[in-house]
N, C-alpha and C positions, 0 to 999 in steps of 0.2 A: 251204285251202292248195293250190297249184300243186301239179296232179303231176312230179314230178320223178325225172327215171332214171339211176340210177349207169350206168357203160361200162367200166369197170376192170376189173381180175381181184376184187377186194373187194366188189362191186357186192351179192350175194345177204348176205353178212355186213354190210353196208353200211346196205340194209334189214332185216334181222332186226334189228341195235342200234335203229335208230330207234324200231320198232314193239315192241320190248324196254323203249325209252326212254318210249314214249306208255302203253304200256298200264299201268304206274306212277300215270300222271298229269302225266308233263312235257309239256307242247304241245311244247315241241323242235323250235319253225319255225325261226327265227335260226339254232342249231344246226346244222339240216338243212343250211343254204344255206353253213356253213362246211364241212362233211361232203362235199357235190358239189364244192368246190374242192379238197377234197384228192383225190377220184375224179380229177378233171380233171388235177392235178396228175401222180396215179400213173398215171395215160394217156400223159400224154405225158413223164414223167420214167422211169417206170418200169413200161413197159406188158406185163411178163412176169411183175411182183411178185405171188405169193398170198399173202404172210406179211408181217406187219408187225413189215421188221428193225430194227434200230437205224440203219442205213444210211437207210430213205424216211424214216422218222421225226424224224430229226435236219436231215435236210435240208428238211424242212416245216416244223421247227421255226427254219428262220432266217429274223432278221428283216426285212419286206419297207422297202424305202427312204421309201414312202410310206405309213407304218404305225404307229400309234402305239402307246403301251404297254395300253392295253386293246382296244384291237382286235389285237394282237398275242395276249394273255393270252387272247382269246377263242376265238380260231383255232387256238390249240395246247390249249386246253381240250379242245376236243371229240376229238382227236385221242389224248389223254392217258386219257380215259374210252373211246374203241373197245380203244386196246389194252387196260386195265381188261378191258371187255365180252371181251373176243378171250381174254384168262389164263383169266377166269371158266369161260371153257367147255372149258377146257383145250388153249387152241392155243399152241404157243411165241411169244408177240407182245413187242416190246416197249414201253416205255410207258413214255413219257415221262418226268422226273423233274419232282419240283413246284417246284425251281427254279429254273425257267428263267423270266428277264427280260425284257422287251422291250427295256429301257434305258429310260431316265430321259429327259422333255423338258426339252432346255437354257432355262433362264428368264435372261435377264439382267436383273438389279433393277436401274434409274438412280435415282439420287438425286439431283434436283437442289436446289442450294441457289445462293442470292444469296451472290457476293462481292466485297467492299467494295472499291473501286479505288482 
């Protein structure tokens, strides 16, 4: 695995979830690499934030234009289990709810049929 360094105010809780996460048994690569996006995000969205309010949370949680619904559901996963990791230890975090959607991919079914002129 690449080493990789959080930059945020989260960065030391950032690393503890992970190595929280591995020493379980989760490899937690994939994972990790949504984890430094939301660093990156809280860098430069919210680069004062120590606490994970409802406020950065929600706003991480919307959906990107070129995003689908499981790479969406994937990216708000991890993010949904820090704040989990973050209660667990008693810090006031919030945490995501498990309903949240990416949206549905529009399919348009054609039907073509022969007709008779």
């Amino acid at each position: 695995m690449i080493k990789i360094s959080f930059g945020s105010a989260f960065r030391e809780k950032e690393e503890n979830f992970i190595n929280f996460k591995q020493n379980f048994g989760h490899n937690y690569e994939s994972q990790t690499y949504h984890l430094l996006d939301f660093d990156r995000f809280c860098q430069d969205e919210f680069p004062e934030a120590e606490y994970l309010t409802e406020e950065v949370a929600m706003k991480w949680a919307v959906i990107k234009p070129t995003e689908n619904s499981n790479g969406y559901l994937s990216r708000i996963s991890v993010v949904r289990q820090f704040g989990k990791y973050l209660c667990m230890l008693g810090e006031d975090a919030f945490v995501l709810p498990d309903g949240l959607r990416g949206g549905g991919i529009c399919r348009l079914c054609l039907i073509f049929s022969r007709r008779n002129r």
